[in-house]
C-alpha positions as CSV (number, residue, x, y, z in Angstrom):
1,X,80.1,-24.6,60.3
2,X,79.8,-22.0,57.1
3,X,83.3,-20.2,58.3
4,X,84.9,-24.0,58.3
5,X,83.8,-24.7,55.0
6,X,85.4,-21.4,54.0
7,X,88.3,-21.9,55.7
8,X,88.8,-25.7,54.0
9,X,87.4,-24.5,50.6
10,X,90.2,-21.5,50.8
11,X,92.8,-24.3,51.8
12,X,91.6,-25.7,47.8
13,X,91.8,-22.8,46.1
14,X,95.0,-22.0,47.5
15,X,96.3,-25.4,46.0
16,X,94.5,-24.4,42.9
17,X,96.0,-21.4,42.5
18,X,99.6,-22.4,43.2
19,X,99.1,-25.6,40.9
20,X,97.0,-24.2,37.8
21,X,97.8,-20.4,38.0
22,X,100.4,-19.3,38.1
23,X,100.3,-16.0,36.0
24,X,97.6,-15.1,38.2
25,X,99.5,-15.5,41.1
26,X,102.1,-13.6,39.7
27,X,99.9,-10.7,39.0
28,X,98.6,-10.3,42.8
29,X,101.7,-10.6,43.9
30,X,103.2,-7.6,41.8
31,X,99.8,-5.3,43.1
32,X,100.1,-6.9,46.7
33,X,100.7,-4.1,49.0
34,X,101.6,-4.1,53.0
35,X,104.9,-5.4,54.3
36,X,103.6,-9.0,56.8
37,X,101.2,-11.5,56.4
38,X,98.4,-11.1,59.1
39,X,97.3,-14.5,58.8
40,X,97.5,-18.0,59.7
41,X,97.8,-19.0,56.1
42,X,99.3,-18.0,52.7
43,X,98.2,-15.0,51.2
44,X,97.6,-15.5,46.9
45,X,94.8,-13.0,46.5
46,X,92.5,-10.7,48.4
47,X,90.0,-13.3,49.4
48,X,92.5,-14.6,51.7
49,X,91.7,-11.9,54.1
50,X,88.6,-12.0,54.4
51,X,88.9,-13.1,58.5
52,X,91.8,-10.6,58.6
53,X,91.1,-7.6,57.0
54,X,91.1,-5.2,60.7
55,X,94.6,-7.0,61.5
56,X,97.0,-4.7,59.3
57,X,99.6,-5.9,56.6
58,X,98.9,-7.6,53.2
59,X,96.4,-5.7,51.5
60,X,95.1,-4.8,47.9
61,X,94.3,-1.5,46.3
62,X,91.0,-1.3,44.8
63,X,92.0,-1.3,40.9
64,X,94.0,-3.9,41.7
65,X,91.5,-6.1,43.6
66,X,89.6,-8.4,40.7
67,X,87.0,-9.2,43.7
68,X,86.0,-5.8,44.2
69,X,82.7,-6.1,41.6
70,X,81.4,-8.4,45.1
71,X,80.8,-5.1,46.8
72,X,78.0,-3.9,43.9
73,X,76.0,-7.1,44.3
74,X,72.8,-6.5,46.5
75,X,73.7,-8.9,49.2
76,X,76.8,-8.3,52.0
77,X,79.6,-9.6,50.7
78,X,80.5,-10.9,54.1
79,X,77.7,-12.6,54.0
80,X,77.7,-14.5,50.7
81,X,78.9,-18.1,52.0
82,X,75.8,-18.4,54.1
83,X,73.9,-16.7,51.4
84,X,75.0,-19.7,48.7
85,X,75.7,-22.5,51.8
86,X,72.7,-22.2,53.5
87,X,70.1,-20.2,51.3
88,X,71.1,-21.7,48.4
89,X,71.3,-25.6,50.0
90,X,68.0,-25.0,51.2
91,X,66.2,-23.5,47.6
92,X,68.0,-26.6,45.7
93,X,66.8,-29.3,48.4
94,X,63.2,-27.3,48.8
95,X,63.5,-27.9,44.8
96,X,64.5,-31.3,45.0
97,X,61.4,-32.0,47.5
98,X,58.8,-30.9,44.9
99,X,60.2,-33.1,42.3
100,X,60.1,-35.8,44.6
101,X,56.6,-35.4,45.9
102,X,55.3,-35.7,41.7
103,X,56.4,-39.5,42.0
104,X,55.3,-40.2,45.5
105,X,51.3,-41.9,45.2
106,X,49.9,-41.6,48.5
107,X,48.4,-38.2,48.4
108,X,49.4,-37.6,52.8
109,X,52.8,-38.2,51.7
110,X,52.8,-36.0,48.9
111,X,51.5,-33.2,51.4
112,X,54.4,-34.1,53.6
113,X,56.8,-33.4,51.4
114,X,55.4,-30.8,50.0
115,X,55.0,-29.0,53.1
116,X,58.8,-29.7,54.2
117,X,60.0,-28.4,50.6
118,X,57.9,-25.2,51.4
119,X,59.2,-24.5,54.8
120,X,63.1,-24.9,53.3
121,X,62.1,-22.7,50.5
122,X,60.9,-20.2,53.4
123,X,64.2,-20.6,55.0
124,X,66.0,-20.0,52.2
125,X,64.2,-16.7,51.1
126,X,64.8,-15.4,54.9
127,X,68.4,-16.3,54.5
128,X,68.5,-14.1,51.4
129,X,66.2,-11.3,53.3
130,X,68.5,-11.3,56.3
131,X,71.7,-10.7,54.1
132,X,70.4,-7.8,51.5
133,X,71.9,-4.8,50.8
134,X,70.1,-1.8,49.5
135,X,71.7,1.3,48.8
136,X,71.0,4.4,50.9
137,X,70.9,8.0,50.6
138,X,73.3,9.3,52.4
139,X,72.1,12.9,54.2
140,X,74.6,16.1,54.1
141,X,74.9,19.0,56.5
142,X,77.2,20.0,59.0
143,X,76.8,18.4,62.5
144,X,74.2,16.0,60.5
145,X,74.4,12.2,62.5
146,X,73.0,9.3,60.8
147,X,72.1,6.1,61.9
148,X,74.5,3.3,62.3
149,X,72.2,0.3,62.0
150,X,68.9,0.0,60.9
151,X,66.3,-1.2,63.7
152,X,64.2,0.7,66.4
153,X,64.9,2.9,68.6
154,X,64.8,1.3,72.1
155,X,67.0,3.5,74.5
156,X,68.2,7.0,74.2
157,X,70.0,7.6,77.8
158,X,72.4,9.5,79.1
159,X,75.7,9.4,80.0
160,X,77.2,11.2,83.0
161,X,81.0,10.3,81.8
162,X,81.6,8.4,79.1
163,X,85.0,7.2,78.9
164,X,86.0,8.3,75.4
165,X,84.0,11.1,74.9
166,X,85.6,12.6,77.8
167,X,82.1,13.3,79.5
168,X,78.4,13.6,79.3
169,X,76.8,11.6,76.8
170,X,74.1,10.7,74.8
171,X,73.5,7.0,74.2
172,X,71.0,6.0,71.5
173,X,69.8,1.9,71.4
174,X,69.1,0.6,68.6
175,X,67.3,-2.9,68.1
176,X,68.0,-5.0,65.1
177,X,65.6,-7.6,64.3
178,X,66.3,-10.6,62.2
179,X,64.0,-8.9,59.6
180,X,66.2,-5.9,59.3
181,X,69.2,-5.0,57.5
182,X,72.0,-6.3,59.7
183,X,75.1,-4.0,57.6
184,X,76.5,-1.2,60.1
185,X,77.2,2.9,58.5
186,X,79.6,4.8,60.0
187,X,77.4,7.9,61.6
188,X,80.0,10.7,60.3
189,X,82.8,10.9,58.6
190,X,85.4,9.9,60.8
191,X,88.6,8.3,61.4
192,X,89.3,5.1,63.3
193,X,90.9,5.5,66.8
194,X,90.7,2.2,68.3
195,X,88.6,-1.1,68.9
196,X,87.6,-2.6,72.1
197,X,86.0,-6.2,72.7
198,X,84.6,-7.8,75.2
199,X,83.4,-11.3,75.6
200,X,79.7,-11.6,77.6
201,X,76.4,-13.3,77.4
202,X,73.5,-14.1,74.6
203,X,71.0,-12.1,76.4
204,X,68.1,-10.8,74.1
205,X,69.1,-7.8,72.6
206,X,65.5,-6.2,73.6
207,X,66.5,-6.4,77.2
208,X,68.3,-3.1,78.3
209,X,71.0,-5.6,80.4
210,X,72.5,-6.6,76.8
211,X,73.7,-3.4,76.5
212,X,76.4,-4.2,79.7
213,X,76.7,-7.7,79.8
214,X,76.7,-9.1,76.1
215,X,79.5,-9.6,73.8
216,X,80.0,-6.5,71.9
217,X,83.0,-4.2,69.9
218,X,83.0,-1.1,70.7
219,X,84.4,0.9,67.6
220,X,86.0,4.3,68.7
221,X,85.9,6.8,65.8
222,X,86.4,11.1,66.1
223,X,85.3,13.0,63.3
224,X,88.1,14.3,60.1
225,X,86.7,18.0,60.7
226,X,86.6,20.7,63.8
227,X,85.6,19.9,66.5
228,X,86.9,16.5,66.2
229,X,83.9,15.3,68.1
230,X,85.0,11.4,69.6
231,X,82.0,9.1,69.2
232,X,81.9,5.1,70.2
233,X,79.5,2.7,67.7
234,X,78.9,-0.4,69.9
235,X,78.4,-3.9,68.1
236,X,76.5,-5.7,70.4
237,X,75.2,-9.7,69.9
238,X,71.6,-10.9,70.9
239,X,70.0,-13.9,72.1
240,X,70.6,-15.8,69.0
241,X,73.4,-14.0,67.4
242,X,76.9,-15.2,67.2
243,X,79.4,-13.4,65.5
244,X,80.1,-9.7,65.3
245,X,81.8,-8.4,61.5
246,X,83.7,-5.9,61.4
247,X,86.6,-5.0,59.1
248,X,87.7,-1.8,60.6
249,X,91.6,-1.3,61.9
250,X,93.0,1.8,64.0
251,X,93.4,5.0,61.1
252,X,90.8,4.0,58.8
253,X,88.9,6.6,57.3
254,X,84.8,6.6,57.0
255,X,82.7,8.5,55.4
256,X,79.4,9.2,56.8
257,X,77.3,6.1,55.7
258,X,80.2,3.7,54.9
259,X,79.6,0.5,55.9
260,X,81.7,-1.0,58.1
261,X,80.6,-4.5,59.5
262,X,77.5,-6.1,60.5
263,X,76.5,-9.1,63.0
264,X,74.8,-11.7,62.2
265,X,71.4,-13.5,63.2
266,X,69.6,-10.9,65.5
267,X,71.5,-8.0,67.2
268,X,71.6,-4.5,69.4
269,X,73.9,-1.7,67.7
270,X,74.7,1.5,70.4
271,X,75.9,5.2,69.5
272,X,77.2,7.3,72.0
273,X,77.0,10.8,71.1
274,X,79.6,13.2,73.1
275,X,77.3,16.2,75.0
276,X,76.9,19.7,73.8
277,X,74.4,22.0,74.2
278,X,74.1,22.9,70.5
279,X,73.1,18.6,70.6
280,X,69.7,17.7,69.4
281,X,68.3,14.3,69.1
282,X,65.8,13.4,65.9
283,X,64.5,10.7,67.0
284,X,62.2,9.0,69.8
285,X,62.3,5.6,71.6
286,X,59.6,3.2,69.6
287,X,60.6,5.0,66.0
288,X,62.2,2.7,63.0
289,X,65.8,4.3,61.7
290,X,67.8,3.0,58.6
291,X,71.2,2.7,58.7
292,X,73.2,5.9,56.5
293,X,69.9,7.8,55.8
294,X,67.9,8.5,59.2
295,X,69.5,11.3,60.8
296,X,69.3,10.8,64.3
297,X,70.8,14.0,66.0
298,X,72.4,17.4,64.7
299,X,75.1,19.3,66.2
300,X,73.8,23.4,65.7
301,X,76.8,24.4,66.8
C-alpha cells in the first residue's frame, strides 16, 4: 500500500515539476550523471530512484543531490513514507480520538474512544521505534569484523564449503526483532561483487529452517585490502516481514559500518565468514550485537 502511494504521489510531483519548475529541472538535469534511465518512469531528480538505486544508470553526485540532508535525519530514509503514512496517520487520528472523546457524554464511550486513540498512538510510536536510526561507533583494527545487523545471536555454524568463499566457513545468525534497529552495516570495508535473490517462504525468522527456505539476498562483498577475504551478508525475511531494501549494485564500495539496506517488519540477517586459522569469533549464541559497533570476529592473521 505505502510503495503505491509513493509510486502515485511521484507520478504528481513529476507533473509538478515539469509544469511549475522548470529551472529546477533544468538544474538536475545539468548535474544528472549516468548514461540510461533504469526505470520505468521519468527521471527529474534523485527521488525518482529510490526503487532503482542497485539497477545502474542515472544517478546524482552528492553535492549535487538537494535530498541528501534526508540521510542526517534520525530515522531511515528508506523508511520515511511509512514513517509519515502510517506513524504519522495513526498520531493525527490517535489525536483526533481524544478531541472526540471531550464531546462524547456517556462516560463508557468516552473510555472507548479513549482507549482506541491510545492504542493508535501506541502504533504510531512503534512505527517511529521500528524505523530509527542512531549513529554508531564504528570499531578500527585490522582483521576487525563488525556486526551487520543489530539483533541476537542465534546460530554460529559452520560451513564445510561455502560457495563464494571458496571453502570452510563460519556462519553467524543473527535475529532481528521488530524492537530492533532494522538498518544493515557493511561488516568491512569492502567492495560489491555480486547480488543473489531467491524467492521462499515467511517462516519465523527464529526457526533455524529460515535460514534455507525463506526469501533472502545474498550480498557478496571481498574486502579493498590483502587478503581480499570474500564474505556473503544474507538479507533474510521473517514470518511477518515483506520486503528486503537494499541499494547496493555490483562495484560499490563500503566502508566498514556503511549502511546498506534494511528489511522491514521482523527479520534474520546471516554473515558468512571465510575460514582461517588466525579466525576468532567475539561472540556467543544468546548475546545482543549492534549493527557497525559490535565486533563479532577478528582475523590475527
Amino acid at each position: 500500500m505505502v510503495i503505491r502511494l509513493e509510486q502515485n504521489w511521484g507520478r504528481l510531483r513529476r507533473w509538478y515539476l515539469k509544469a511549475l519548475r522548470p529551472r529546477y529541472r533544468s538544474r538536475m538535469l545539468q548535474t544528472r550523471r549516468g548514461s540510461y534511465n533504469p526505470c520505468t518512469h521519468e527521471v527529474l531528480d534523485p527521488r525518482d530512484l529510490k526503487f532503482h538505486r542497485n539497477q545502474g544508470g542515472y544517478y546524482w553526485e552528492p553535492q549535487d543531490d538537494p535530498f541528501t540532508w534526508r540521510d542526517r535525519l534520525p530515522f531511515a530514509r528508506v523508511g520515511l513514507a511509512e514513517l509519515i503514512v502510517i506513524g504519522g496517520g495513526a498520531l493525527v487520528a490517535a489525536l483526533l480520538l481524544f478531541r472526540i472523546a471531550f464531546w462524547i457524554s456517556s462516560t463508557g464511550g468516552r473510555v472507548t474512544v479513549c482507549l482506541l486513540a491510545l492504542a493508535l498512538a501506541v502504533i504510531a510510536g512503534l512505527v517511529v521505534w521500528f524505523f530509527r536510526n542512531p549513529r554508531r561507533q564504528v570499531p578500527t583494527g585490522a582483521g576487525v569484523v563488525v556486526a551487520p545487523a543489530d539483533g541476537k545471536i542465534v546460530t554460529i555454524e559452520e560451513v564445510t564449503d561455502d560457495e563464494f568463499s571458496g571453502g570452510r566457513a563460519i556462519c553467524v545468525g543473527i535475529f532481528l526483532s521488530i524492537f530492533n534497529v532494522h538498518i544493515n552495516r557493511s561488516p568491512v570495508r569492502a567492495r560489491v561483487i555480486g547480488l543473489r535473490y531467491r524467492r521462499g517462504k515467511m517462516l519465523n525468522a527464529l526457526r533455524p529452517e529460515s535460514a534455507r527456505e525463506n526469501e533472502q539476498l545474498a550480498i557478496r562483498i571481498e574486502e579493498e585490502s590483502a587478503p581480499f577475504r570474500r564474505m556473503t551478508v544474507r538479507q533474510i525475511t521473517g514470518q511477518f516481514a515483506r520486503r528486503i531494501v537494499c541499494w547496493l549494485k555490483p562495484g560499490d564500495v563500503l566502508n566498514a559500518g556503511e549502511q546498506f539496506g534494511m528489511i522491514k517488519l521482523g527479520s534474520r540477517t546471516e554473515l558468512v565468514l571465510p575460514w582461517e586459522s588466525g579466525l576468532e569469533i567475539s561472540v556467543k549464541v544468546g548475546e545482543k550485537v549492534l549493527a557497525g559497533s559490535t565486533i563479532v570476529a577478528r582475523y590475527r592473521n
